[in-house]
DSSP file (Angstrom, degrees, kcal/mol; ACC not computed):
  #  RESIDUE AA STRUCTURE BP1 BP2  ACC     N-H-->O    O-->H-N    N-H-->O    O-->H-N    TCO  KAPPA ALPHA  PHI   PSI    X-CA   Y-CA   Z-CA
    1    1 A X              0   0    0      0, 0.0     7,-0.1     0, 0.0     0, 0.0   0.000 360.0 360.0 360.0 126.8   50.6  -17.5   12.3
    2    2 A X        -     0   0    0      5,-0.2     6,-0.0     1,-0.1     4,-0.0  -0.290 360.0-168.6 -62.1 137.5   47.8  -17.3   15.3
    3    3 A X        +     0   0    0      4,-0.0     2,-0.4     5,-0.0    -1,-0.1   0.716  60.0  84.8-104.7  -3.6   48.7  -19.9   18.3
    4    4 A X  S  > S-     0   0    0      1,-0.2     4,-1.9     0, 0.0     5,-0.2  -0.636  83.9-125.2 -98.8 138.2   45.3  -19.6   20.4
    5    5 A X  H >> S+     0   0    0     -2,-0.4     3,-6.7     1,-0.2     4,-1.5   0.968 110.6  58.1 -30.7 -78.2   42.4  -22.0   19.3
    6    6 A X  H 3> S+     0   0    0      1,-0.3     4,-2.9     2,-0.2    -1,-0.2   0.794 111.5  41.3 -36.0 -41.4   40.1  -18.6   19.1
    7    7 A X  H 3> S+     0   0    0      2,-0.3     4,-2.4     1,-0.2    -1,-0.3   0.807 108.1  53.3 -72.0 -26.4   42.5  -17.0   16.6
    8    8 A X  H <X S+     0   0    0     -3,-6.7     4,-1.5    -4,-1.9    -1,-0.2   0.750 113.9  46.3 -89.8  -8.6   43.3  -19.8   14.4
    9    9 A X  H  X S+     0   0    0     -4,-1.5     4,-2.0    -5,-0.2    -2,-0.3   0.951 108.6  59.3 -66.7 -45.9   39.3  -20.3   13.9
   10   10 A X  H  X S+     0   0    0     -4,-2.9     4,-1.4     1,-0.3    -2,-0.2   0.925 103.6  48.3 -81.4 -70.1   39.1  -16.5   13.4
   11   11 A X  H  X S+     0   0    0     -4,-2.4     4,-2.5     2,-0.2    -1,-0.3   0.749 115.8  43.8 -27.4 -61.3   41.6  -16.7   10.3
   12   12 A X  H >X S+     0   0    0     -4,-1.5     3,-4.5     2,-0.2     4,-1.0   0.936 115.5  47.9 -19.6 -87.0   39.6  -19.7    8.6
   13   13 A X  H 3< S+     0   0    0     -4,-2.0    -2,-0.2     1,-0.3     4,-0.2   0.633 113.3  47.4 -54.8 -26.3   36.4  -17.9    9.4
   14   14 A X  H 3X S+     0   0    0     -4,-1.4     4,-1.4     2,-0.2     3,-0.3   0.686 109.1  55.4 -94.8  -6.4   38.2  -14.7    7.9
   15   15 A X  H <X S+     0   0    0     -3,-4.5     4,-0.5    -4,-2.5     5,-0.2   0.792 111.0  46.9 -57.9 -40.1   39.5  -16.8    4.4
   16   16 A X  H  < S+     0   0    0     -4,-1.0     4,-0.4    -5,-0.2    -2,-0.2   0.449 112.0  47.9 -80.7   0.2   36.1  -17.7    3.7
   17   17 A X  H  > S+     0   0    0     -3,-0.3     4,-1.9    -4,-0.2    -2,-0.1   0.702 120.0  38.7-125.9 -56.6   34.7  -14.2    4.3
   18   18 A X  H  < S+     0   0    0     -4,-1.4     4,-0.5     2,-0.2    -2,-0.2   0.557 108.7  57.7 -88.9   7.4   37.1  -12.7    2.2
   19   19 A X  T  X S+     0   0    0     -4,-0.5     4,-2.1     2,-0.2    -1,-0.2   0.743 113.6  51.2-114.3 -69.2   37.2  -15.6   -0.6
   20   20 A X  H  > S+     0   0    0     -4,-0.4     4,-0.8     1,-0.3     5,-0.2   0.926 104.1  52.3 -62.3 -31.5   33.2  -14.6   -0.8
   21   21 A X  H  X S+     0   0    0     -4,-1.9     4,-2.7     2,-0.2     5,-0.3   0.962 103.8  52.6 -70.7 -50.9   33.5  -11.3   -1.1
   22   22 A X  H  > S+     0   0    0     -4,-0.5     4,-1.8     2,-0.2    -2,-0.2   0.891 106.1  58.1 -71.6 -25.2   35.9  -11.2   -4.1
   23   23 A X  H >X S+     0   0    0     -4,-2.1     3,-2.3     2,-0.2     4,-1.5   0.892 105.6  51.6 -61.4 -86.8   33.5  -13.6   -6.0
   24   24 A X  H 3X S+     0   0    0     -4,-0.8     4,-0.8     1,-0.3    -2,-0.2   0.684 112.9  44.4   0.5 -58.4   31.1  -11.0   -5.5
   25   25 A X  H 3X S+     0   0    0     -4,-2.7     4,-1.9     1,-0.2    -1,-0.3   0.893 112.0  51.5 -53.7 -52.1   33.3   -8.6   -6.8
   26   26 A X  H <X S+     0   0    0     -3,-2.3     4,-0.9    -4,-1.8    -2,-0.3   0.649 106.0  47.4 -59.9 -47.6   34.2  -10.4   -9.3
   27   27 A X  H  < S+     0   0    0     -4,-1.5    -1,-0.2     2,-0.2    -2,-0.2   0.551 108.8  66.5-103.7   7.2   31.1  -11.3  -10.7
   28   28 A X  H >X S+     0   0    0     -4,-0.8     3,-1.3    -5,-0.3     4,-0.8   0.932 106.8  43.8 -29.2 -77.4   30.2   -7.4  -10.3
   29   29 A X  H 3X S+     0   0    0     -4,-1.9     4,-2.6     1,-0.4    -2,-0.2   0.674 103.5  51.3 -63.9 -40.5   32.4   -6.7  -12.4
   30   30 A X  H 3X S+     0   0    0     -4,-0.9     4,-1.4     1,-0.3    -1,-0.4   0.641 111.3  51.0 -88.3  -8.1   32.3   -8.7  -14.9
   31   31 A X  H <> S+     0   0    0     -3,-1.3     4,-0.5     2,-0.2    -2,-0.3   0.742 108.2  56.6 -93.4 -13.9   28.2   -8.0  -15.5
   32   32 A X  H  X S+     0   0    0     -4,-0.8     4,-1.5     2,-0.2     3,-0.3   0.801 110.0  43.3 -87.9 -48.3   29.0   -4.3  -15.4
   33   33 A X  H >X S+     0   0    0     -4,-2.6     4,-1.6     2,-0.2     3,-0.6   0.971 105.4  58.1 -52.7 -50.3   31.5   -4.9  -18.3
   34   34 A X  H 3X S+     0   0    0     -4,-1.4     4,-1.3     1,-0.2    -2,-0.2   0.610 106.4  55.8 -63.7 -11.9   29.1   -7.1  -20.1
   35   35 A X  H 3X S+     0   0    0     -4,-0.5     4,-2.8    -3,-0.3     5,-0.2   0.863 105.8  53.7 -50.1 -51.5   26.6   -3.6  -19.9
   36   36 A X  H <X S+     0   0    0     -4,-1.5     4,-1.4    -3,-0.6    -2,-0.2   0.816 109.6  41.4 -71.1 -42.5   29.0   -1.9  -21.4
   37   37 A X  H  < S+     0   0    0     -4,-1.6    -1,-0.3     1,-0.2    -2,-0.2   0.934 111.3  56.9 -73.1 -55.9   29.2   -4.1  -24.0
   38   38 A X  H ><>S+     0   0    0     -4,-1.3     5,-1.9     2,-0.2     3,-1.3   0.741 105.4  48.6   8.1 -75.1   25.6   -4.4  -24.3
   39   39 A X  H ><5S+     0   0    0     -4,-2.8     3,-1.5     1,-0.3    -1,-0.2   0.945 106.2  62.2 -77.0 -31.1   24.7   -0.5  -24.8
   40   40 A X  T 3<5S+     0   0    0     -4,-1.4    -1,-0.3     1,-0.3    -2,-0.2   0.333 102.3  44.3 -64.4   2.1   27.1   -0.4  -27.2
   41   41 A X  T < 5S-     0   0    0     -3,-1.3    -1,-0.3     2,-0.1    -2,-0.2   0.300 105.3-134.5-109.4 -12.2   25.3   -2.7  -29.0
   42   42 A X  T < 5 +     0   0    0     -3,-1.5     2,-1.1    -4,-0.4    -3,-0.2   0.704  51.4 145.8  40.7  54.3   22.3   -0.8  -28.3
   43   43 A X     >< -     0   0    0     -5,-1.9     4,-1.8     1,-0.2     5,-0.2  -0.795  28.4-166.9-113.3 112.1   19.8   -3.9  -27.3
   44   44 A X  H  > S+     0   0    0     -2,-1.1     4,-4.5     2,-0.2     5,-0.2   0.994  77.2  48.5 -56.7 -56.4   17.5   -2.8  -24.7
   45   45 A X  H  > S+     0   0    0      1,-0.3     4,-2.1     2,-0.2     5,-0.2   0.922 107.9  53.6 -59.7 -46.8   16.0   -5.6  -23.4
   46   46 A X  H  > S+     0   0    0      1,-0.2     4,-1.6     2,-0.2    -1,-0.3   0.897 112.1  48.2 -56.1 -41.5   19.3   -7.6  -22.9
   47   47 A X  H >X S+     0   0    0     -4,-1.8     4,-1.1     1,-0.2     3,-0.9   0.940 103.1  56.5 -70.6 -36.9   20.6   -4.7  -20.9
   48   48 A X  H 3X S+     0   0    0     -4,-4.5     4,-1.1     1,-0.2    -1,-0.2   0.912 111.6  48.7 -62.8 -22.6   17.6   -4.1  -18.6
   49   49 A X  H 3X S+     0   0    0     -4,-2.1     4,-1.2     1,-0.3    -1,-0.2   0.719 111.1  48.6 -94.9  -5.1   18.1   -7.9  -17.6
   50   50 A X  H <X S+     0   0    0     -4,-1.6     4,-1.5    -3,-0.9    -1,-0.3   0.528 109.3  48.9 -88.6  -1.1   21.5   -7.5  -17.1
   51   51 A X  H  X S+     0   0    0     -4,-1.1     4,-0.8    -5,-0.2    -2,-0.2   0.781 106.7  59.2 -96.1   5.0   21.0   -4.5  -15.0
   52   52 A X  H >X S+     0   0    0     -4,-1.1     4,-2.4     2,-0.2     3,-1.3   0.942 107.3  46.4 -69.2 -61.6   18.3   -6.6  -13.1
   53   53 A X  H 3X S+     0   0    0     -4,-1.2     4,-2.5     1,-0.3    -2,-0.2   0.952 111.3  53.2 -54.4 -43.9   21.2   -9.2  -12.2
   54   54 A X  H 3X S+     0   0    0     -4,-1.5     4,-1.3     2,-0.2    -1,-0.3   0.861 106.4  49.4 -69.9 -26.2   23.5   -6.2  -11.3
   55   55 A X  H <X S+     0   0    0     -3,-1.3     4,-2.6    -4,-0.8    -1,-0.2   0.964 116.2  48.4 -74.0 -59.7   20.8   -4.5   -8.6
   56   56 A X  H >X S+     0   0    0     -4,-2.4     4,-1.3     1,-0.2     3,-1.0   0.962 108.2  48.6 -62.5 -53.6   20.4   -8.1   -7.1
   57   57 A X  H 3X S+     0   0    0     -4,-2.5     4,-1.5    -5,-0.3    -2,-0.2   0.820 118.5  39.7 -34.6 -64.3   24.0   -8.9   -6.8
   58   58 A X  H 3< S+     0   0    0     -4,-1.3     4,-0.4     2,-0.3    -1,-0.2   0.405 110.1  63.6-122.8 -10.3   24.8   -5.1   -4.9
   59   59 A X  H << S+     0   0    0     -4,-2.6    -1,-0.3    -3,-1.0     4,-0.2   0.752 113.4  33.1 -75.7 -71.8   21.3   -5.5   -2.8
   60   60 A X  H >< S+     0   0    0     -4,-1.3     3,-1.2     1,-0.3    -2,-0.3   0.904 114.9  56.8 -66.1 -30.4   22.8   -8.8   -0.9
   61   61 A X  G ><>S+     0   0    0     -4,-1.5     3,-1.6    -5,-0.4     2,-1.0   0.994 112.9  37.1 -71.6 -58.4   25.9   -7.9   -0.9
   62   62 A X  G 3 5S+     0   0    0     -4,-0.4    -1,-0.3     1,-0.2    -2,-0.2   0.014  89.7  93.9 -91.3  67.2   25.3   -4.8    0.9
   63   63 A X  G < 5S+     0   0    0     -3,-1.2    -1,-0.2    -2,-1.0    -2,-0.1   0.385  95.8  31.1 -98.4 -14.7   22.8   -6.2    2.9
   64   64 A X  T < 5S-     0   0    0     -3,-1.6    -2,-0.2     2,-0.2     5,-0.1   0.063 119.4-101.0-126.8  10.5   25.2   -7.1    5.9
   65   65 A X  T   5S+     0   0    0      3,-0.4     4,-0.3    -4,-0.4     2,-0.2   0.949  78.2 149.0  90.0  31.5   27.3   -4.2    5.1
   66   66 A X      < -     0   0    0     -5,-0.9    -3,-0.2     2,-0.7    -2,-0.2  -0.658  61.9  -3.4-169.4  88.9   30.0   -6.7    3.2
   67   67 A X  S    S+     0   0    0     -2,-0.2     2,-0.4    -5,-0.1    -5,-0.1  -0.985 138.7   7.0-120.6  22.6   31.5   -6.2    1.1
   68   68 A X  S    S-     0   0    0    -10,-0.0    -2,-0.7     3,-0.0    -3,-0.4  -0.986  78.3-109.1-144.5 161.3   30.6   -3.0    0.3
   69   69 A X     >  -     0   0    0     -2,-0.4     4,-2.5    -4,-0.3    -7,-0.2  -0.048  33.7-108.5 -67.7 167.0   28.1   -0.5    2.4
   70   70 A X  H  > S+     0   0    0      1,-0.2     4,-2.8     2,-0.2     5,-0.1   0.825 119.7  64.5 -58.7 -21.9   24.2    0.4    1.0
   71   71 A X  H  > S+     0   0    0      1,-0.3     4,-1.2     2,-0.2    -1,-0.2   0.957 103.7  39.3 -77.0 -35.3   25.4    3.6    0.3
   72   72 A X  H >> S+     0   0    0      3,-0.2     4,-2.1     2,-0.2     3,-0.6   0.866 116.4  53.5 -69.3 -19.6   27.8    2.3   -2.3
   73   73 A X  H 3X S+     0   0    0     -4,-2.5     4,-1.8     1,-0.2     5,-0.3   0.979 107.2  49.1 -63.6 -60.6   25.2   -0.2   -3.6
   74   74 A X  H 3X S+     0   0    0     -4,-2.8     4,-0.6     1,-0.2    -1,-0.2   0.676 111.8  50.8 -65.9 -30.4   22.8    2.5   -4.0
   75   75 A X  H <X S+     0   0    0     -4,-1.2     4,-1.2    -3,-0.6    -1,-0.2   0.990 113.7  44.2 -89.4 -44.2   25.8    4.7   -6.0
   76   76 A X  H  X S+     0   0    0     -4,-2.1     4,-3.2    -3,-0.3     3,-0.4   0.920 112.9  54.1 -46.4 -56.6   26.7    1.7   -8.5
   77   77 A X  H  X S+     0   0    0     -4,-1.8     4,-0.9    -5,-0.3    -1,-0.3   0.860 114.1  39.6 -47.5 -34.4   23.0    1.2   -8.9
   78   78 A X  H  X S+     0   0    0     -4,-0.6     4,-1.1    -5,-0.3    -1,-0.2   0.849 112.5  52.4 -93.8 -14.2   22.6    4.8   -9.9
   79   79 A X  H  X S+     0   0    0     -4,-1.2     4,-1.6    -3,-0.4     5,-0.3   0.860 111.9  48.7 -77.3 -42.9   25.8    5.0  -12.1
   80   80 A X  H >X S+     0   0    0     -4,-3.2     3,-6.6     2,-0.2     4,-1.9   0.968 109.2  55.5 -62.9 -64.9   24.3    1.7  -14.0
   81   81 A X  H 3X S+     0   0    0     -4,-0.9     4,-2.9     1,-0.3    -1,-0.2   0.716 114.0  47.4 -15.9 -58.4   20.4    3.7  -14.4
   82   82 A X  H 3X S+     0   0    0     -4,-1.1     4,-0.9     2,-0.2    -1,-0.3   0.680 100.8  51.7 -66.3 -32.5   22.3    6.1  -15.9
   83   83 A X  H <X S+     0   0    0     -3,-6.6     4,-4.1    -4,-1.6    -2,-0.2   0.880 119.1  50.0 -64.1 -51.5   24.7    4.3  -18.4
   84   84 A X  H ><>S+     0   0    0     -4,-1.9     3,-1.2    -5,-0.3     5,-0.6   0.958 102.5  56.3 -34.3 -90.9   21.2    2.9  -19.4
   85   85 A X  H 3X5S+     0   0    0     -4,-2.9     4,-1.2     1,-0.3    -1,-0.2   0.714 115.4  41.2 -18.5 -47.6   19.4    6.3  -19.6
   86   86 A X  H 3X5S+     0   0    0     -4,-0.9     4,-1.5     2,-0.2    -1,-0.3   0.745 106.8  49.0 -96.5 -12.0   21.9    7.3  -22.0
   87   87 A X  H X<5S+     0   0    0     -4,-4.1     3,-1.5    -3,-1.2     4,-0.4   0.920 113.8  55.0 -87.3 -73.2   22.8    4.9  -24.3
   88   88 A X  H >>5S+     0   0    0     -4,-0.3     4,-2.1     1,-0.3     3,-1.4   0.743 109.2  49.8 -57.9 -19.8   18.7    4.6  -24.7
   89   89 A X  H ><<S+     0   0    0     -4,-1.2     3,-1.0    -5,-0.6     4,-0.3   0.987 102.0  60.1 -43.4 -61.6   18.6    8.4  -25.5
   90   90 A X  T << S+     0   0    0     -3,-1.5    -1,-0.3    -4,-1.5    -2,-0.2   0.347 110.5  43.8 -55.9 -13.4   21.2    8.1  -27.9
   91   91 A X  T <4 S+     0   0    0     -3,-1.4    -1,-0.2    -4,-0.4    -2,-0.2   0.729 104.6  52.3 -77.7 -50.0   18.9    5.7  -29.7
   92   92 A X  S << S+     0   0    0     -4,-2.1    -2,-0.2    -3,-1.0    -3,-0.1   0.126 106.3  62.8 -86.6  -3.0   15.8    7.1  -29.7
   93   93 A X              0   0    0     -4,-0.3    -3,-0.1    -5,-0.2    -1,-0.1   0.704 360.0 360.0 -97.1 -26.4   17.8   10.4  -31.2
   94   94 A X              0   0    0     -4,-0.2    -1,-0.1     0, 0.0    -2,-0.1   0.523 360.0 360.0 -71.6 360.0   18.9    8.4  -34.5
């Protein structure tokens, strides 16, 4: 447990920091499953608007670097494009 003023602000300020990030995470995750489910269902439209929601979630989050950097946003964003890509291939092949 911090005993200086500065420190015991700094601990708050870093519960709420890290309490917003795991929501984030969290609700990451759980639209990234609900893709899965999605392509496997093979309904286009419903997946492009959940992969809409998934680009804006992983834009603001790494937009301050928090809680994860652009470079990983950019690689989740290109891993989803791709789940996409294939399950419509796979569609258009039947």
């Amino acid at each position: 447990m911090p005993n200086k003023k500065s420190a015991i602000k700094e601990l708050r300020k870093t519960a709420k920091r890290t309490a917003r990030n795991n929501q984030t995470k969290r609700r990451l995750k759980s639209l990234i499953k609900k893709l899965d489910i999605i392509l496997n269902s093979e309904n286009k439209e419903e997946s492009k608007k959940i992969y809409d929601k998934i680009q804006k979630i992983v834009d603001k989050a790494s937009k301050n670097k928090h809680p994860f950097t652009p470079q990983k946003a950019s690689r989740i964003k290109s891993r989803m494009a791709k789940k996409i890509n294939k399950a419509n291939l796979k569609t258009n092949q039947k």
